[in-house]
C-alpha positions as CSV (number, residue, x, y, z in Angstrom):
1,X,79.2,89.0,72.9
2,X,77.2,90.6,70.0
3,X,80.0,91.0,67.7
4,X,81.3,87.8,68.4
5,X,78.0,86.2,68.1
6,X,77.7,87.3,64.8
7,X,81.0,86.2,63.6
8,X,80.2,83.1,64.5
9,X,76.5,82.9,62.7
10,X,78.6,83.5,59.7
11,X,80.7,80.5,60.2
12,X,83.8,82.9,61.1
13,X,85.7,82.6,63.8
14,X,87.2,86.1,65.3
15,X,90.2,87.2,67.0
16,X,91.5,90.2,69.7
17,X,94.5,91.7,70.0
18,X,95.5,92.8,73.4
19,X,98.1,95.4,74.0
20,X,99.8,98.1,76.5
21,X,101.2,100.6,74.9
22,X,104.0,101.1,77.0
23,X,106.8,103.7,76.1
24,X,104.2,104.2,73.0
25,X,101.7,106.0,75.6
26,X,101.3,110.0,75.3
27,X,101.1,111.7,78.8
28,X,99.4,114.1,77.0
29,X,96.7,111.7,76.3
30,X,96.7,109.6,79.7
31,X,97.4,112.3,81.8
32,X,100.7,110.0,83.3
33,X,104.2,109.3,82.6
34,X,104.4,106.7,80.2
35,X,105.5,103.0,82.0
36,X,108.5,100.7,80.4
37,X,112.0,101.0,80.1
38,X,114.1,104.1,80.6
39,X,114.6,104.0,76.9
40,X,112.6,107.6,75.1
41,X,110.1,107.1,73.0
42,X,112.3,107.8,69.1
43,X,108.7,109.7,67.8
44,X,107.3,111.6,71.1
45,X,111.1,111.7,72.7
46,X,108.9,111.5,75.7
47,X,110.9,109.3,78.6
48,X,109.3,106.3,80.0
49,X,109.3,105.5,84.0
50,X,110.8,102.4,84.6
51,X,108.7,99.9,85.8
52,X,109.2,98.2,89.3
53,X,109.1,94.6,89.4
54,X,105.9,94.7,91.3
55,X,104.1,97.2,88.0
56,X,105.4,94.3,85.8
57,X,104.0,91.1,88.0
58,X,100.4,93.3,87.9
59,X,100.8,93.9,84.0
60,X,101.2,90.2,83.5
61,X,98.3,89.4,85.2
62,X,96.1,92.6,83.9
63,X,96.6,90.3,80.8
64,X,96.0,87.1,81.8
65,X,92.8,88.6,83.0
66,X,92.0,90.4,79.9
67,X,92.7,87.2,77.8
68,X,89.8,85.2,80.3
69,X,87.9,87.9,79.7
70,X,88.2,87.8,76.0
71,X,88.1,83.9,75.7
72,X,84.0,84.4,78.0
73,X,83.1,87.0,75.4
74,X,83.7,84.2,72.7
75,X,86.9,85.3,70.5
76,X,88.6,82.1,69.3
77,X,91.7,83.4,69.3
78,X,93.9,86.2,71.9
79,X,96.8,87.4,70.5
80,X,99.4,89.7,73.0
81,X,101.0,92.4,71.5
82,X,104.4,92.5,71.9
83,X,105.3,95.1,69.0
84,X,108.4,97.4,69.2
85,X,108.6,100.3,71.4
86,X,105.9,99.2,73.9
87,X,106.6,97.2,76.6
């Protein structure tokens, strides 16, 4: 709330992106398989797990959750990611 509470004392309103990096994701980093299509990553030619239709009903709401979250910490705005090679 600090950050956005400052924002606002200035007169500005702020913004969030939320993402998942899907295919995008390093094992090497997270320690797991990277999660979206079949399709490898073209820079880490690292192979993604498909996700199960279950993984992808949890996503959605992991960002519907996130955007609540965001909206009660006072951003005016919650964009979702949807940028190439992720999900």
């Amino acid at each position: 709330m600090r950050r956005t509470s400052a924002a606002h004392g200035e007169g500005t309103p702020i913004a969030i992106q939320i993402n998942h990096a899907g295919r995008r994701a390093n094992s090497n980093v997270t320690g797991a398989q990277p999660v979206a299509s079949s399709i490898p990553d073209p820079e880490s030619n690292e192979t993604p797990r498909e996700l199960t239709a279950n993984e992808i009903n949890s996503i959605v709401k992991a960002f519907g959750l996130a955007a609540s979250r965001a909206v009660d910490a006072g951003f005016d705005v919650v964009e979702m990611s949807k940028s190439k090679n992720a999900l």
